[in-house]
N, C-alpha and C positions, 0 to 999 in steps of 0.2 A: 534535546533528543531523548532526554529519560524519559520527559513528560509525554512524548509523543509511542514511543515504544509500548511506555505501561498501557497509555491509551490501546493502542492496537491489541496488548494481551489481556485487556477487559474486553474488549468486543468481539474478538475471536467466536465465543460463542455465540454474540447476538444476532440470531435472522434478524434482523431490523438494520443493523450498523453499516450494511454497504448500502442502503439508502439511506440516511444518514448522510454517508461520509458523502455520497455523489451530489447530493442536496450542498455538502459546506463547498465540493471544489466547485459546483456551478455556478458559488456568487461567489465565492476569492476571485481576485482581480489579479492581473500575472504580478503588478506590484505590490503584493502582500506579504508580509515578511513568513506566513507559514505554508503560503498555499502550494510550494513544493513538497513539504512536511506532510498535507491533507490527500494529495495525490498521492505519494507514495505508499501512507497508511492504506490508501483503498486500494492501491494496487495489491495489496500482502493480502488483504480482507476477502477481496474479488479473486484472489488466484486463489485462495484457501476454499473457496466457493464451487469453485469450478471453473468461473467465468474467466477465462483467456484473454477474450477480447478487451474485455472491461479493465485488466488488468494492464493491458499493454495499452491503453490509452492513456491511463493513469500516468503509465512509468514512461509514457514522450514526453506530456506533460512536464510532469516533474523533471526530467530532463533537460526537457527545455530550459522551463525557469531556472535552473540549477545542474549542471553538465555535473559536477561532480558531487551531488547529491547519494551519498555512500547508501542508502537502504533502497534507493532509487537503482541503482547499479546493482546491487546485491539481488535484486529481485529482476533483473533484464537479466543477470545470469543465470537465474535458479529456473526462469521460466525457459532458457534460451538450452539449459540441460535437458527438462523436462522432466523437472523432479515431480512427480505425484503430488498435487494438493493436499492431500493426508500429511504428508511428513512435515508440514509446515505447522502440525500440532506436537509430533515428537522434538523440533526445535523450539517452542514455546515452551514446553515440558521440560527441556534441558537447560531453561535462563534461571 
């Protein structure tokens, strides 16, 4: 999980990274041991974005594959609040 975290607050900045990330989960296969981990990243990435939708397919996804997937959950409730995409840079700021 560190590995995948740090991942997500390097990409934070990059236009490029939510394509990218939708590129790795479209060839992960559901039995891959990260492709919950890659979905969930793009879900944080894609709602930082703006994109909603993109983000809530992510986070079935990762659900799916993995019901108690803690950053997968974390982010069905932060989208499910309707916290601003912006503050998802004042909690990367605060790690």
């Amino acid at each position: 999980m560190a590995g995948r975290d740090a991942l997500i607050f390097r990409l934070l900045p990059d236009p490029d990274a939510v394509a990218a990330l939708i590129a790795a989960c479209q060839v992960s296969r559901d039995n891959d041991p990260h492709a919950a981990d890659l979905c969930a990243a793009l879900a944080v990435l894609a709602y930082r974005r703006g994109d909603g939708a993109l983000s809530n397919e992510a986070i079935d996804r990762a659900l799916r594959l993995d019901p108690d997937h803690r950053l997968a959950q974390l982010m069905l409730g932060i989208a499910a609040s309707g916290m601003p995409p912006a503050e998802l840079d004042n909690i990367a700021a605060a790690r």
